[in-house]
N, C-alpha and C positions, 0 to 999 in steps of 0.2 A: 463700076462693073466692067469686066472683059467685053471683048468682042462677041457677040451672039449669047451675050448676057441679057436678063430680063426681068420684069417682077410682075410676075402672077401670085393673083391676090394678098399683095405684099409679103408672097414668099419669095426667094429668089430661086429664079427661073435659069437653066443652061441652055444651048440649042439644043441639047442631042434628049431633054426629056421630054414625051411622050404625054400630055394630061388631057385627059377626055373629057368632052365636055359634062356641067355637071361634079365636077370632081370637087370635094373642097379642097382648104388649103393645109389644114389638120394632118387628115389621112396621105397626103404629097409629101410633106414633113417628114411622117414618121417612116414611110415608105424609102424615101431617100438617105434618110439614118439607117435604115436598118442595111440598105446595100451598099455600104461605105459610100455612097455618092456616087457610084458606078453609075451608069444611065436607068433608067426604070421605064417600063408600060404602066401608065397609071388609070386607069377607066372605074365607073358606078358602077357596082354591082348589082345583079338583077337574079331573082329565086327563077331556075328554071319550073317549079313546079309550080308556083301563084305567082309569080311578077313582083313578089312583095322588094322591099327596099330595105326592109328592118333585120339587121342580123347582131348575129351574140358571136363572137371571132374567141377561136382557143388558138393559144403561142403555145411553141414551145422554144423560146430564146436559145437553149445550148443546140437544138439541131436544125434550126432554122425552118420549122415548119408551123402551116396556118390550115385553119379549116374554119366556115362560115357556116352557121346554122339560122335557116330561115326562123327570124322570128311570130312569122304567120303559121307554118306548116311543117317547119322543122327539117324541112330538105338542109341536106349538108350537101358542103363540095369544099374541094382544096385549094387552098391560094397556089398559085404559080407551081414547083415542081415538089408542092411538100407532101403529095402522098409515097414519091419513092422514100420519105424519111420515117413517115407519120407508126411504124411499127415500133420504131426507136423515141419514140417522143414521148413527154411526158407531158401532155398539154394542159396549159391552167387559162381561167378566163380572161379575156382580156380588157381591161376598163378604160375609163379617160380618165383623166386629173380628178372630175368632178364626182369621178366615182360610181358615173353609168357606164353599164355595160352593153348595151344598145349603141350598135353602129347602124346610121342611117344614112342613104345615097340618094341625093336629091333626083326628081323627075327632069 
């Protein structure tokens, strides 16, 4: 590995990313695929209306936009800058390999 190279949680690590504690190493992955490897803030998300941790995630891959839906209470919010897209999207749910759609952010 390069200089200010690293391995968090046997992902590989840059200096210039951003992982909050709490973060797995799944969601860092896919988060840094998805921004060509550009640098990323990566932080657990939290329902501003219950606190919950459990969320269902809609993509919309061609316009690059994300929105989280509490899985306790259904409060939604958008990942990063995707509501100036979310009128143009056509967003479907988003899963894991395993075939859940439940993203969950450790305490």
């Amino acid at each position: 590995m390069g200089a200010g190279s690293g391995v968090w949680n046997d992902v590989p690590a840059r200096a210039d990313d951003q992982v909050g504690c709490g973060v797995s190493a799944e969601p860092a992955v896919c988060v840094r695929n998805a921004t060509d490897g550009r640098p990323a803030k990566i932080a657990p998300s939290v329902c501003d209306g219950c606190g919950g941790r459990v969320f269902f995630v809609l993509v919309d891959d061609v316009e690059g936009a994300a929105e989280r839906m509490c899985a306790g209470c259904g409060g939604r919010a958008f990942i990063a800058d995707s509501e100036e897209f979310w009128d143009d999207a056509d967003p479907g749910e988003a899963c894991w390999p395993c075939g859940s759609s439940r993203f969950e952010t450790p305490e």
